[in-house]
KOLKEMAR-212004 format. One line per 4 residues: number of its first residue (from 0); their letters; for each residue x, y, z of C-alpha. Coordinates in pm, whole numbers, plus 50000, padded with zeros to 5 digits. Layout:
BEGIN
NUM> A> X/Y/Z | ...
This chain:
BEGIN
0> XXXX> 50000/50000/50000 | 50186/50308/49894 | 50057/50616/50009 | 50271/50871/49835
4> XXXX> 50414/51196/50000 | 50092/51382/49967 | 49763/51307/50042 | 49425/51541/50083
8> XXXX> 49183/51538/50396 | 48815/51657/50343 | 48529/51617/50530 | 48290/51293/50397
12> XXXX> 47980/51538/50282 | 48224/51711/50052 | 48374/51456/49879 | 48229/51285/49583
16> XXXX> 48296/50982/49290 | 48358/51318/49072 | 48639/51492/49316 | 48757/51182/49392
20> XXXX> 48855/51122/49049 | 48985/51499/48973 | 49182/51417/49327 | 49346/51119/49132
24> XXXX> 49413/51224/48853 | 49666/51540/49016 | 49866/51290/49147 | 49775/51251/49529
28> XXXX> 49831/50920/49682 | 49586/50941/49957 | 49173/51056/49999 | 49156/51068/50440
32> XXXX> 48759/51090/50459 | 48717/51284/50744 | 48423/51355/51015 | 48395/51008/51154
36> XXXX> 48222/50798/50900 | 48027/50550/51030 | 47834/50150/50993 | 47939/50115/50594
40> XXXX> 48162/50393/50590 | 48035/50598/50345 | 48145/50742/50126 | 48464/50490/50117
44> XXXX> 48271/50251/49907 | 48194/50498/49632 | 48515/50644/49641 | 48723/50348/49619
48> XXXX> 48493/50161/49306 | 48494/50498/49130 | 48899/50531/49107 | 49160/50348/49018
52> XXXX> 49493/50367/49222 | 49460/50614/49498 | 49498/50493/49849 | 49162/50558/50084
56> XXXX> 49163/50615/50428 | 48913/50668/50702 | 49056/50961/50927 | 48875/50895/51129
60> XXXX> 48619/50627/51239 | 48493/50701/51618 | 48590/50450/51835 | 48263/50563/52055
64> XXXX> 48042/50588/51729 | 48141/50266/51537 | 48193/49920/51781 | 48539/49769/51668
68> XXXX> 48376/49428/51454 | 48143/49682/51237 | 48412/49852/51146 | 48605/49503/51118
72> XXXX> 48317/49362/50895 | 48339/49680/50715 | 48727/49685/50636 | 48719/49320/50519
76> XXXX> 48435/49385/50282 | 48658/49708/50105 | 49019/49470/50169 | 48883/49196/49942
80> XXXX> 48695/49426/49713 | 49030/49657/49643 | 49276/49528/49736 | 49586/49751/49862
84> XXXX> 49427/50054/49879 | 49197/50098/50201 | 49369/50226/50529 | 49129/50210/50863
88> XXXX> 49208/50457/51045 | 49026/50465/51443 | 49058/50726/51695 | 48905/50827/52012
92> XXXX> 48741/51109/51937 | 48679/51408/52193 | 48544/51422/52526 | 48298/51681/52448
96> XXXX> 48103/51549/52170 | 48074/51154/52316 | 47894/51162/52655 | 48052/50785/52694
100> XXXX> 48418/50933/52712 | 48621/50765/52949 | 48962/50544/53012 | 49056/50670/52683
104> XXXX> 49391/50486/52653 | 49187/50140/52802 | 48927/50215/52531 | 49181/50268/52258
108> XXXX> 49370/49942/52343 | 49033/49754/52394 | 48935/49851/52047 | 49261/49762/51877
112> XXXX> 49229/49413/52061 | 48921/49346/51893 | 49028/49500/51556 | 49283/49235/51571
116> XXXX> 49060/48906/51747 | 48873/48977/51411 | 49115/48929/51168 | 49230/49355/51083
120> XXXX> 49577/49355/51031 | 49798/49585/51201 | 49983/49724/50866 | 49592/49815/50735
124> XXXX> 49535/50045/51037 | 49631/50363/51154 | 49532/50568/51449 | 49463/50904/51549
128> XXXX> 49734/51011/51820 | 49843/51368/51932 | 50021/51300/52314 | 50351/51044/52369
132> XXXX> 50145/50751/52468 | 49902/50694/52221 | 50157/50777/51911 | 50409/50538/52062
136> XXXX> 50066/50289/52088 | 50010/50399/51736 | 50360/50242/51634 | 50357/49953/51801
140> XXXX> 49974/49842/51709 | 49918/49967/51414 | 50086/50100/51063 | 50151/50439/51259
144> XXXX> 50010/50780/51368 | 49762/51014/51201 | 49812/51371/51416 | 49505/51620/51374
148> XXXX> 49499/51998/51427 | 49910/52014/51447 | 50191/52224/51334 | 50524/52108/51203
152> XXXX> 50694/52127/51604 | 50448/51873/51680 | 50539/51614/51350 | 50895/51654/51487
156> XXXX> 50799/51560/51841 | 50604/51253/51704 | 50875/51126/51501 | 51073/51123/51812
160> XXXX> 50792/50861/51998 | 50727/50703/51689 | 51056/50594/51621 | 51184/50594/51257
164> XXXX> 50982/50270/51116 | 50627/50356/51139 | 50391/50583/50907 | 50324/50960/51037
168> XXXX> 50084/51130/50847 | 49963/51472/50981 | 49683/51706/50848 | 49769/52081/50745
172> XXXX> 49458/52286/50673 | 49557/52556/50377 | 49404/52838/50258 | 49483/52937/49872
176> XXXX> 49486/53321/49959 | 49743/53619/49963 | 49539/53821/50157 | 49610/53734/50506
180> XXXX> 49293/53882/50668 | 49057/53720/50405 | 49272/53377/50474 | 49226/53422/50823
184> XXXX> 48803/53510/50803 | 48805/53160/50616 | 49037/52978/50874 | 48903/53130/51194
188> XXXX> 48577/52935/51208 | 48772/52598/51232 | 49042/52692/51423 | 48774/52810/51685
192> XXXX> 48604/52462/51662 | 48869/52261/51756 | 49019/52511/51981 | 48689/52432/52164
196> XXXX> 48817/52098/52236 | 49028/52016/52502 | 49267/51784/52370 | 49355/51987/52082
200> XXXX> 49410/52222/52319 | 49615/52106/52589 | 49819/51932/52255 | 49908/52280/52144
204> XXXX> 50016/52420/52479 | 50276/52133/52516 | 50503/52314/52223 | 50407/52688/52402
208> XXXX> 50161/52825/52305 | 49953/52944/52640 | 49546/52958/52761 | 49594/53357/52692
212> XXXX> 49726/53240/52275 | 49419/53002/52230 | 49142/53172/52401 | 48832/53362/52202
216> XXXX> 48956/53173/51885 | 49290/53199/51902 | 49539/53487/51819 | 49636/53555/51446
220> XXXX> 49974/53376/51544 | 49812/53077/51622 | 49555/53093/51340 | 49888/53095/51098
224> XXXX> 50068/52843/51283 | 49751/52571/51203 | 49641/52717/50883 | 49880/52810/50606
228> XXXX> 49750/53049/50370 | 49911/53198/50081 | 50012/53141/49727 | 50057/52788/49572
232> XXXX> 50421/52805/49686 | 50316/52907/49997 | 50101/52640/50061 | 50323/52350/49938
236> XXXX> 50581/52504/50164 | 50361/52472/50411 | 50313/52059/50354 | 50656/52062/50325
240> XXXX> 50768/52173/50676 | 50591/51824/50824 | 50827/51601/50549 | 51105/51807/50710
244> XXXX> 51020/51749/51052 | 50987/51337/51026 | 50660/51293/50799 | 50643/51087/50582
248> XXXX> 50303/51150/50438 | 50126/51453/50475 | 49723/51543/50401 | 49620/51894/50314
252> XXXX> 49273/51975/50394 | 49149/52295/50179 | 48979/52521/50387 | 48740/52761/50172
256> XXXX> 48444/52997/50219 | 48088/52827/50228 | 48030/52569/49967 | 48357/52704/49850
260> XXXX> 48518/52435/49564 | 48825/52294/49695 | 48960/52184/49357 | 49177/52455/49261
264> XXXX> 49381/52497/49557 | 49448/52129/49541 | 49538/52194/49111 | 49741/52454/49213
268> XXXX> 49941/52246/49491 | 49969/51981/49268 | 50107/52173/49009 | 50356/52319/49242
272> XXXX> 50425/52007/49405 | 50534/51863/49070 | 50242/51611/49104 | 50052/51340/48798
């Protein structure tokens, strides 16, 4: 299963057979359907029977939302069906949107235990890890790590728990703007989501950044620091920086305004990348 250096992260309701294909055909080596799919894992299905090469991953399933043998029954069904190009990726989602959250290192390890009792092989997983204990978990259990919501200090810090054999494949949310207060106005409303979570949170304070930096949305510094904006150079600069700090696969999730097409900032990284 060959991944590639670059992949692209977008949320399951925007992603369709049609940008699957366009995603393809610029080269990228990974889809990451985000926002928890669930039961069949849809869209993966479509996605996978309507391209050709290209690598799909679940980033992630909810290990609250989805009990460990659906998502088994699930994988083996897309495993035989293509062969070499679907990646299950788990994590434990956030305290604030599963009213179940607890033992979340028990719960992780329970549900890779099961994972494995039902036949999911450890080099077709991947898990969602942001502190030491879960990415070294991550390396040991499973292909490797899949950090959300992080900045190039934190890709070098998870290389260091990692190790240098398994896969770590951050996100980077990118904005295809030169205008830095426009790229912000499109940025802020995610950056203020996740800042709402306490994980992400506490994640981002462990490299510096302090309660004063991340409150009310964040401060422009921070909004920069998880959203590159810019021009195509710019932006691949920006996926860049995690290959330089110990990625070796790294998914850009275009950030636009409402029902905003993600397509060209992915042509124009592509293009830049020296992708297809």
């Amino acid at each position: 299963m060959e991944l590639g250096r670059y992949g692209v992260w977008i949320h399951k309701d925007r992603l369709d057979e049609r940008l699957a294909q366009e995603i393809e055909a610029l080269g990228y080596g990974a889809i990451w359907v985000g926002a928890s799919p669930t039961g069949e894992l849809s869209p993966v299905p479509a996605v996978l029977a309507a391209t050709e090469r290209i690598v799909v991953t679940t980033g992630v399933v909810n290990m609250w939302a989805t009990p460990p043998e659906e998502a088994a029954a699930a994988y083996h069904r897309l495993a035989d069906a293509f062969p070499g190009r679907f990646l299950l990726g788990t994590g434990i989602g956030h305290r604030e949107s599963s009213a179940q959250y607890r033992s979340p290192y028990e719960t992780i390890v329970d549900y890779l235990d099961r994972l494995a009792a039902a036949g999911v092989p450890a080099g077709d997983q991947v898990l969602a890890a942001l502190g030491p204990r879960v990415l070294r978990l991550a390396g040991e259990r499973t292909r490797g790590a899949h950090p959300y919501f992080t900045t190039p200090d934190h890709t070098r810090f998870a290389r260091t728990q990692l190790g240098a054999g398994p896969l770590l494949a951050p996100e980077q949310k990118i904005v295809l703007n030169t205008d830095p207060a426009a790229a912000r106005a499109i940025g802020r409303p995610t950056v203020s989501y996740y800042l709402g979570r306490v994980n992400y949170r506490n994640n981002l304070k462990r490299f510096g950044w302090t309660d004063a930096d991340l409150a009310d949305g964040g401060t422009d510094a921070v909004a920069d620091a998880l959203v590159v904006h810019g021009d195509a150079a710019a932006l691949a600069a920006g996926l860049d920086a995690h290959l330089a700090a110990g990625a070796d696969h790294v998914c850009a999730q275009v950030l636009t305004e409402p029902g905003g097409d993600p397509l060209p900032a992915l042509t124009a990284v592509a293009r830049e990348l020296g992708l297809g």
